[in-house]
C-alpha beads as a LAMMPS data file, in Angstrom:
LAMMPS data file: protein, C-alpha beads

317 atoms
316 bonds

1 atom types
1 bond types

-500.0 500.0 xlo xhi
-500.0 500.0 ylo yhi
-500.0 500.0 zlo zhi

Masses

1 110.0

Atoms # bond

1 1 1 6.387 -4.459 -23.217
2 1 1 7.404 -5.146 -20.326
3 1 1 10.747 -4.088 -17.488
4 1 1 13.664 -4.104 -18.852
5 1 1 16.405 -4.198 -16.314
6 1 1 19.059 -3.275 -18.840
7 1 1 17.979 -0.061 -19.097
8 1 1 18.708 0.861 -15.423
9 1 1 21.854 -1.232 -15.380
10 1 1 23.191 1.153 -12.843
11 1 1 20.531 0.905 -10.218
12 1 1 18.116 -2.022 -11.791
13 1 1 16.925 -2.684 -8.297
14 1 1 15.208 0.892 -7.590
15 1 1 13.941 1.468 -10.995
16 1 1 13.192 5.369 -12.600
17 1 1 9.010 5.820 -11.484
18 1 1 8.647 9.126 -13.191
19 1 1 4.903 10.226 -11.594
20 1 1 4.360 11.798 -14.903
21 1 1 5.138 9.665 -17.569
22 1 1 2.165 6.967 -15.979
23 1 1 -0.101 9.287 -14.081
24 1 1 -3.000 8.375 -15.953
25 1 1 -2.273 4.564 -15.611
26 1 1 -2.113 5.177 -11.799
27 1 1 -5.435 6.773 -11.274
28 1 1 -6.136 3.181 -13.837
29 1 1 -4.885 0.993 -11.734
30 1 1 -6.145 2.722 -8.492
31 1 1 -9.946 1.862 -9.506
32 1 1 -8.986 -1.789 -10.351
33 1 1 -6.933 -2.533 -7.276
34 1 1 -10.372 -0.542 -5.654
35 1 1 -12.306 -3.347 -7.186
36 1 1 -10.490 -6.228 -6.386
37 1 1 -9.964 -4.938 -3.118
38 1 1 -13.798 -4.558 -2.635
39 1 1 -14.493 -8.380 -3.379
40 1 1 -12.198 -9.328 -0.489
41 1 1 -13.837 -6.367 1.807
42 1 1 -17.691 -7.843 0.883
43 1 1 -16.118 -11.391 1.929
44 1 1 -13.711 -11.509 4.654
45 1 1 -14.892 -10.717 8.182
46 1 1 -13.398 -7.375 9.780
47 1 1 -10.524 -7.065 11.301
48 1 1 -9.025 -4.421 13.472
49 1 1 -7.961 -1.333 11.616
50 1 1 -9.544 -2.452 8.065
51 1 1 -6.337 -5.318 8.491
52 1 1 -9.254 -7.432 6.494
53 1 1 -8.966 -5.828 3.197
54 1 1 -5.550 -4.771 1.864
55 1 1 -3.505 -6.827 -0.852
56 1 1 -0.368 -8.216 -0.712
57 1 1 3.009 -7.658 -2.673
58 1 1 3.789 -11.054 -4.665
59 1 1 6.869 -11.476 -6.566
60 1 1 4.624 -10.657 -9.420
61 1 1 2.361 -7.410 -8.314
62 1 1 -0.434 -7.783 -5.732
63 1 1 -2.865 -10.422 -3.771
64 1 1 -6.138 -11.111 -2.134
65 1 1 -4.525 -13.922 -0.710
66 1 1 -7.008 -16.740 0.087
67 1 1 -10.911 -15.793 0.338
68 1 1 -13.718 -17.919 1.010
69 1 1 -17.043 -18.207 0.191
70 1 1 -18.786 -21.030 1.725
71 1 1 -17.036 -24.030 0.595
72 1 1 -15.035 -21.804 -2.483
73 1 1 -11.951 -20.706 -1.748
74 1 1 -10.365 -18.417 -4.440
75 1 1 -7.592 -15.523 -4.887
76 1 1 -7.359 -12.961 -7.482
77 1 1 -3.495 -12.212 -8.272
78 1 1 -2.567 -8.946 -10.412
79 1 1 0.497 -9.816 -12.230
80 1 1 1.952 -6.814 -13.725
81 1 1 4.809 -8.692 -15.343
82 1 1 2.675 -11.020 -18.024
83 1 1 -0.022 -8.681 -17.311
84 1 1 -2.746 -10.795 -16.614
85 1 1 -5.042 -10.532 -13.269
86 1 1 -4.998 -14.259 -12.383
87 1 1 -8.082 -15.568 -10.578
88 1 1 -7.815 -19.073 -8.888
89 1 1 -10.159 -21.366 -7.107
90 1 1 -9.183 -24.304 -4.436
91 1 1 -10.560 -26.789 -7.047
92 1 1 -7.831 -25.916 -9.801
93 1 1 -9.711 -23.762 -12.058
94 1 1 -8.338 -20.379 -13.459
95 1 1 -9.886 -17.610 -15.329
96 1 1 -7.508 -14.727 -16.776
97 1 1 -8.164 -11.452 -17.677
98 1 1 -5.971 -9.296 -19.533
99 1 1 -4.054 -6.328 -18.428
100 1 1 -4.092 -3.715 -21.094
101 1 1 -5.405 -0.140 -22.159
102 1 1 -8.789 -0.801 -21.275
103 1 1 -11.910 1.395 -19.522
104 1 1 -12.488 0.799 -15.976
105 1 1 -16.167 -0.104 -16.624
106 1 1 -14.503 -3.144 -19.172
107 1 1 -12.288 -3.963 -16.543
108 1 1 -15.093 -4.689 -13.764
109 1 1 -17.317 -6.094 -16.215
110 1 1 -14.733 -8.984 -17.130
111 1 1 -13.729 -9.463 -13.684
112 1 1 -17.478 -9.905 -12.237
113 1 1 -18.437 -12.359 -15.583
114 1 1 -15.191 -14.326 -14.681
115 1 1 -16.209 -15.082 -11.064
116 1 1 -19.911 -15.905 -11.992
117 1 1 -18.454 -18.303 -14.431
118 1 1 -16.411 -19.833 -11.487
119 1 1 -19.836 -19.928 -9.092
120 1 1 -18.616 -16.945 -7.388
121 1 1 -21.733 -14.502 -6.553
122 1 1 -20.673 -11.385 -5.534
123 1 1 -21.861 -7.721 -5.717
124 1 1 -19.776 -4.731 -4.125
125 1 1 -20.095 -1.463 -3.419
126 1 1 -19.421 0.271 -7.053
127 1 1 -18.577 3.272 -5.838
128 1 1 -14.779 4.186 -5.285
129 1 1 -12.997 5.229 -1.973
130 1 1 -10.735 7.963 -0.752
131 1 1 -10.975 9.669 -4.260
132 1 1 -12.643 13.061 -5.006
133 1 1 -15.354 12.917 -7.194
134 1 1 -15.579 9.037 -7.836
135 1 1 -17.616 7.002 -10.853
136 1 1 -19.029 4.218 -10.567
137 1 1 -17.195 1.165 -11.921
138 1 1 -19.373 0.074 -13.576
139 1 1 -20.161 3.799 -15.831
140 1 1 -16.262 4.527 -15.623
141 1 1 -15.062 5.285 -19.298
142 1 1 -12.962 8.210 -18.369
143 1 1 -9.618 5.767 -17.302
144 1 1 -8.168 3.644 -19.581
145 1 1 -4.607 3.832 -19.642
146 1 1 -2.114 1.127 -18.576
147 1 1 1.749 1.335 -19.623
148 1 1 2.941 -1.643 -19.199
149 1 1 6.602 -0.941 -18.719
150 1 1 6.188 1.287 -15.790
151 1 1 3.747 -1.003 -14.000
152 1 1 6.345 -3.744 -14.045
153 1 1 8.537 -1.365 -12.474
154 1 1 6.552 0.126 -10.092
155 1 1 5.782 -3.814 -9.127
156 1 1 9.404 -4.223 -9.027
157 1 1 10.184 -1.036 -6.369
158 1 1 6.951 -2.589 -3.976
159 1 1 9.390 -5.679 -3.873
160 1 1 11.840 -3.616 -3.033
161 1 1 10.052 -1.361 -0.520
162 1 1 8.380 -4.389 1.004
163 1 1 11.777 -6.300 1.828
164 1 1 12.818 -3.183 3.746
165 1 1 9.918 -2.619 5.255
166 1 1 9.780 -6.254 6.037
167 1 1 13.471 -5.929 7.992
168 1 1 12.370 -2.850 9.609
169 1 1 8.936 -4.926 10.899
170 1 1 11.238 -7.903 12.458
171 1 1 12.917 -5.056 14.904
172 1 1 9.423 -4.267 17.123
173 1 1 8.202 -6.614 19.494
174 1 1 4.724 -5.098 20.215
175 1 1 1.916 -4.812 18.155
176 1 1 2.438 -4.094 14.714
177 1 1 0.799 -4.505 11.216
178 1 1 1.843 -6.796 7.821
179 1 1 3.219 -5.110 5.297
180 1 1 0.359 -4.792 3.157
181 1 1 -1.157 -2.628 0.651
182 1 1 -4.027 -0.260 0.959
183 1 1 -6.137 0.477 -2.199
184 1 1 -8.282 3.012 -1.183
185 1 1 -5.279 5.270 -0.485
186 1 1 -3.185 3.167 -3.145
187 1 1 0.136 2.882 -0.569
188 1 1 1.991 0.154 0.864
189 1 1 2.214 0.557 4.212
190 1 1 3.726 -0.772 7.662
191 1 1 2.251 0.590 10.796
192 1 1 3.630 0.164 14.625
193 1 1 1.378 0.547 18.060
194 1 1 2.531 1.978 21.356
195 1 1 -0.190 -0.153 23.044
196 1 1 -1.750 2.961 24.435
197 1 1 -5.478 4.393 23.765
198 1 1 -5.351 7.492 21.129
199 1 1 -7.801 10.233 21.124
200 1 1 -10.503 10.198 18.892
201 1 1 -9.943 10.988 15.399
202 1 1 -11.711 13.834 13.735
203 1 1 -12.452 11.882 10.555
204 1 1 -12.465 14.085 7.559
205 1 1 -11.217 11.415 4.810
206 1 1 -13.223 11.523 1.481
207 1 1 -15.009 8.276 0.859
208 1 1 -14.020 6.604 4.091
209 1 1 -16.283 7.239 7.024
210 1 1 -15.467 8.880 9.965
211 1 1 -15.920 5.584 12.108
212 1 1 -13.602 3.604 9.789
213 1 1 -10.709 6.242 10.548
214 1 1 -11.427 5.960 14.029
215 1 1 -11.269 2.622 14.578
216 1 1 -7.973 2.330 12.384
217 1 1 -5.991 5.003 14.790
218 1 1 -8.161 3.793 17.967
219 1 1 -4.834 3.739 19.217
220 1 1 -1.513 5.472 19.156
221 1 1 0.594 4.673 15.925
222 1 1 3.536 4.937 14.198
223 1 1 2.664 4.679 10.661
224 1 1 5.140 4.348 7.292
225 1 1 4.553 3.782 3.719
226 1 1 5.771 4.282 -0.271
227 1 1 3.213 6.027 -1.972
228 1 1 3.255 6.583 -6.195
229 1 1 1.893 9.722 -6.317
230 1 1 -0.583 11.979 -7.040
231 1 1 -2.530 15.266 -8.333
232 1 1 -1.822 16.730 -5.330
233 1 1 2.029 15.754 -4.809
234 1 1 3.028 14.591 -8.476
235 1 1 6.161 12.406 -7.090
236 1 1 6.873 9.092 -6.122
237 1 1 7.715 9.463 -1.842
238 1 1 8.077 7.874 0.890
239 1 1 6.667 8.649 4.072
240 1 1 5.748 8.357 8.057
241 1 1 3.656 9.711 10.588
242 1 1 2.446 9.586 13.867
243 1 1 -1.129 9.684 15.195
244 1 1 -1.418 11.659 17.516
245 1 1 1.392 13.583 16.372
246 1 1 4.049 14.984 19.516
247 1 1 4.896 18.434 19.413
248 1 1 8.162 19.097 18.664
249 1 1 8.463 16.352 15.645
250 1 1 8.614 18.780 12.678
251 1 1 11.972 19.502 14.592
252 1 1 13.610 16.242 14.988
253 1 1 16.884 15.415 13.288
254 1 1 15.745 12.470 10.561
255 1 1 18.143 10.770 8.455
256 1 1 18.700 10.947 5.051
257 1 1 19.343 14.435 4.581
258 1 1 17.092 14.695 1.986
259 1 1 14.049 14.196 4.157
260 1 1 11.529 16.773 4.384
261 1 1 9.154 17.509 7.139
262 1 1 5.589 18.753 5.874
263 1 1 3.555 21.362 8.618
264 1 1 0.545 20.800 6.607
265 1 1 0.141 17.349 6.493
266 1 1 2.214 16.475 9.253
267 1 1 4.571 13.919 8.120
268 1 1 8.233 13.466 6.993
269 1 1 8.683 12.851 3.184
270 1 1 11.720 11.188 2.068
271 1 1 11.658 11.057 -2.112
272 1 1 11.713 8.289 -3.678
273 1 1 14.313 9.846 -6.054
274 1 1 16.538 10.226 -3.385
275 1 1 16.557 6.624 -2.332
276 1 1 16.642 4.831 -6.088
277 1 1 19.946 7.550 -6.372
278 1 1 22.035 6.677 -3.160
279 1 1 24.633 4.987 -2.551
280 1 1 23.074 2.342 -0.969
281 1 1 19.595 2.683 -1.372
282 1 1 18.484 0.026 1.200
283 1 1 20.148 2.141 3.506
284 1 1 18.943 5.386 3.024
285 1 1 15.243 4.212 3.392
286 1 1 15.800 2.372 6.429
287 1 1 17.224 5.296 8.071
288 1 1 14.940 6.868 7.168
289 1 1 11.899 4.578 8.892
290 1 1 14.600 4.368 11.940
291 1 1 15.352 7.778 12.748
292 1 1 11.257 8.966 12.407
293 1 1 10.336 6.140 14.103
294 1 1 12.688 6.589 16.707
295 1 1 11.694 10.295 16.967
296 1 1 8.207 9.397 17.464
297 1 1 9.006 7.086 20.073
298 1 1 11.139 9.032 22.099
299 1 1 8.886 12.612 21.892
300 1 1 5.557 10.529 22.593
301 1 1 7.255 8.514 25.072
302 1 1 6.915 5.407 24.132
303 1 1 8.591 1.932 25.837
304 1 1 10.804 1.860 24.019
305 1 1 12.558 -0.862 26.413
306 1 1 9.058 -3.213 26.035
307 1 1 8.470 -3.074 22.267
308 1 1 11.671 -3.407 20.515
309 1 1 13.791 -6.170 19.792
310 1 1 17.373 -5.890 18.605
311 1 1 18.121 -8.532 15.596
312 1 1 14.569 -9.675 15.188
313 1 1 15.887 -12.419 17.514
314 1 1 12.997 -13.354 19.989
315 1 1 13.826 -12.444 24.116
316 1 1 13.893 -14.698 26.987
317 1 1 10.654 -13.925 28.524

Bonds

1 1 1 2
2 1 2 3
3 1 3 4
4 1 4 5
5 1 5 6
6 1 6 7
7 1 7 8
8 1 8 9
9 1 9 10
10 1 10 11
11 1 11 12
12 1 12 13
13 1 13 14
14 1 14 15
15 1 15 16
16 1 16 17
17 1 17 18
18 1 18 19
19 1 19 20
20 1 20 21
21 1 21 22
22 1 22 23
23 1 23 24
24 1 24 25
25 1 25 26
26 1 26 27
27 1 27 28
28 1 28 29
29 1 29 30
30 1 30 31
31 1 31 32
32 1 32 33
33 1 33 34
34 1 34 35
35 1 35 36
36 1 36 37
37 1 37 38
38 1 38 39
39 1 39 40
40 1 40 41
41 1 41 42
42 1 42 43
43 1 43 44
44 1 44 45
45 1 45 46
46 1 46 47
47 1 47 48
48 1 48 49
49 1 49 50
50 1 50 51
51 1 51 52
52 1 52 53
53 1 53 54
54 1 54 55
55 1 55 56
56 1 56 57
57 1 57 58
58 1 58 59
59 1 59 60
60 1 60 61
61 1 61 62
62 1 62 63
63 1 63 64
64 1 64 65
65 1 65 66
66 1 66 67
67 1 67 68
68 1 68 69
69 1 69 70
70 1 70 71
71 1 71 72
72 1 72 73
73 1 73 74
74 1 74 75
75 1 75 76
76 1 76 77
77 1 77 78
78 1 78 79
79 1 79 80
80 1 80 81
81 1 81 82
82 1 82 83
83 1 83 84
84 1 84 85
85 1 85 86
86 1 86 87
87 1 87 88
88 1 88 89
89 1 89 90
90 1 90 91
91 1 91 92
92 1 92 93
93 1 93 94
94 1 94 95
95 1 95 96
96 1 96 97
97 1 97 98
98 1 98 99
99 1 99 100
100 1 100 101
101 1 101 102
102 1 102 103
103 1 103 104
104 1 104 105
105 1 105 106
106 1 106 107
107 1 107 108
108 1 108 109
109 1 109 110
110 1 110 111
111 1 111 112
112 1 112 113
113 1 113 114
114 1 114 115
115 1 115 116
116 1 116 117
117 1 117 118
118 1 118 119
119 1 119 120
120 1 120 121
121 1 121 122
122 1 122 123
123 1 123 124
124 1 124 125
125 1 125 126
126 1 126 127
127 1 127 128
128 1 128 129
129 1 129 130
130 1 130 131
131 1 131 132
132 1 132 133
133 1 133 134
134 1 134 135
135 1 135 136
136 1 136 137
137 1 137 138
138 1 138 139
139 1 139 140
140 1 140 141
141 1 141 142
142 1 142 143
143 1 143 144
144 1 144 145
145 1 145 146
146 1 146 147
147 1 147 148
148 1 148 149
149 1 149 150
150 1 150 151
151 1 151 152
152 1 152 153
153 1 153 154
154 1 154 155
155 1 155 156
156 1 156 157
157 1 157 158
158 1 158 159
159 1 159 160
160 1 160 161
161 1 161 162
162 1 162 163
163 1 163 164
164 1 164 165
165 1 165 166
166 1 166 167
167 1 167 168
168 1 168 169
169 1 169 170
170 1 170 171
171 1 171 172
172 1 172 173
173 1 173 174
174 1 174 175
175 1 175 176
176 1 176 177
177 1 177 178
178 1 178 179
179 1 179 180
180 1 180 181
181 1 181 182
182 1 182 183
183 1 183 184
184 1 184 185
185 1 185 186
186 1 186 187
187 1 187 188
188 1 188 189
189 1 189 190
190 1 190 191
191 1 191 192
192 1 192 193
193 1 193 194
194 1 194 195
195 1 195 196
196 1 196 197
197 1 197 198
198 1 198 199
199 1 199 200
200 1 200 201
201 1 201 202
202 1 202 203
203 1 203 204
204 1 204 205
205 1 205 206
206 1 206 207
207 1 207 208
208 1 208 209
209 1 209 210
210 1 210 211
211 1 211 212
212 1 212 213
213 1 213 214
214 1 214 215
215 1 215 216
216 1 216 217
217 1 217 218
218 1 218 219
219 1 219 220
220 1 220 221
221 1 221 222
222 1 222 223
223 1 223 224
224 1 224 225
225 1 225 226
226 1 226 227
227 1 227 228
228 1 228 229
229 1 229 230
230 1 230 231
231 1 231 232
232 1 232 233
233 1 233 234
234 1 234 235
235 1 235 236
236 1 236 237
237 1 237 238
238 1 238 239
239 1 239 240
240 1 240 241
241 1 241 242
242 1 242 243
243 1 243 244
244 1 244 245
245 1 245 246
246 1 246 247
247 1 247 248
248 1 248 249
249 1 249 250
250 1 250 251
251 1 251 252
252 1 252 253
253 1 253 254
254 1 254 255
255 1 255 256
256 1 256 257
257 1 257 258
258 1 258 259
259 1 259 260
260 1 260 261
261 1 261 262
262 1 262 263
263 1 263 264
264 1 264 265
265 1 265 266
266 1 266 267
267 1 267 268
268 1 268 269
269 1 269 270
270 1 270 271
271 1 271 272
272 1 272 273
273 1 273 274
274 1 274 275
275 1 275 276
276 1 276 277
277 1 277 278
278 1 278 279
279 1 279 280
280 1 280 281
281 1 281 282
282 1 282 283
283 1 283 284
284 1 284 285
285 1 285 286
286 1 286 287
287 1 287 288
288 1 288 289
289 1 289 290
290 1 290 291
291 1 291 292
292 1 292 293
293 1 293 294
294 1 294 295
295 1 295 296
296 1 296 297
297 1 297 298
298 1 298 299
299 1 299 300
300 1 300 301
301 1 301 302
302 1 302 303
303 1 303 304
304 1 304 305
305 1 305 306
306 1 306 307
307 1 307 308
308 1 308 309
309 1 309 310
310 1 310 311
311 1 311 312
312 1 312 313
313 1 313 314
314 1 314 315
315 1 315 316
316 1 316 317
């Protein structure tokens, strides 16, 4: 099965992504984007803030984009419309495996026999990242789900999310990342730098080290994302932050009304509900990534002047 744009005819470009109906294909999908994501990590040289090892939204799902190994050059392509994870070399050959309900251990079995079969050598830390009590891939029987319809969708809203983060991206001038998806955290995300030297972070992530946090807010951020949900906050959301955080953010004014301001993890929240059910959806969620970044910006006193550019339209330097 796969999405059906009929059956949203009133809003068929922010789908329904109802956290509970496909929970246990999420925490599915999170270990085998973790896996792919680990064969780019063990082959592509680091880059500053872990830049080196997120995917890419496609029109389809999510990339590597190009790796290399020696003279190979490959990608691995998860498309969760014919869902099939796609695996190409520079040479022209393919491989396929099959998106279904399937155990993570079959999953990383079939992916690692498909590369050897293609020359590719590889071996990665099994181990998962940013999860509590992880399995090894390779011993992981315990998820198996994968509901087809609501992965096309939720492939459908990070095309969505991505071309408004995208517009949002072409308005900063300074520093800033791709939009790009993490899979340790399992979040697309967009992140913008003041320029200036943060202090250090105190680290505390589950499976990340504390130096690989540090690096990655090294310096002072603005940070946004869409995020599918969890245990611990069953709802699709989106969200942005600010490292180090400025006092006196939890009481800026931040547009849509429906945006929520969390004490404990320090970040706004702006449901995803709330977005696929405006007027103009596009809208809401960039005012939403305006009005917290510009709160940020103005409370941490940012230059405002220096890193923003009206239009996307380059200055006269």
């Amino acid at each position: 099965m796969t999405y059906n744009k009929s059956e949203n005819s009133q809003n068929t470009l922010w789908p329904r992504l109802d956290y509970e109906e496909w929970s246990d294909t999420i925490e599915t999908l999170h270990m085998w984007s973790q896996i792919i994501g680990k064969i780019r990590l063990a082959l592509t040289p680091w880059t500053n803030h872990s830049w080196h090892l997120t995917l890419y939204v496609t029109p389809v799902g999510l990339t590597t984009s190009t790796i290399h190994q020696g003279t190979t050059r490959f990608d691995i392509e998860f498309d969760f419309y014919n869902h099939k994870l796609n695996i190409r070399t520079g040479d022209g050959q393919q491989r396929e495996v099959e998106l279904k309900p399937r155990t993570v251990a079959s999953f990383y079995e079939e992916v690692m026999d498909q590369l050897q079969d293609l020359g590719i050598q590889i071996k990665i830390n099994e181990l998962p990242n940013e999860v509590e009590n992880p399995i090894k891939f390779s011993e992981n029987t315990v998820h198996k789900s994968y509901d087809q319809e609501a992965v096309a969708r939720f492939a459908h809203v990070l095309n969505q999310t991505t071309e408004v983060f995208t517009q949002f991206r072409a308005g900063f001038l300074g520093k800033c990342s791709p939009v790009h998806f993490f899979w340790g955290s399992f979040d697309l995300a967009v992140t913008r730098f003041s320029g200036r030297r943060a202090p250090e972070h105190p680290g505390g992530i589950p499976g990340l080290p504390d130096w690989v946090t540090r690096e990655a807010y090294s310096h002072e951020v603005y940070s946004c994302g869409f995020w599918p949900g969890g245990p611990a906050s069953p709802a699709p959301t989106f969200y942005a932050y600010a490292y180090p955080v400025p006092n006196g953010l939890g009481e800026a004014h931040i547009d849509p009304p429906q945006s929520i301001w969390s004490e404990d993890m320090g970040e706004f929240f702006l449901p995803y509900e709330a977005v696929r059910t405006a007027a103009d959806p596009d809208k809401a969620l960039l005012s939403f990534l305006d009005s917290t970044y510009q709160a940020v910006a103005d409370l941490a006193q940012w230059n405002r002047a220096e890193l923003e550019i009206p239009d996307g339209f380059p200055r006269a330097l």
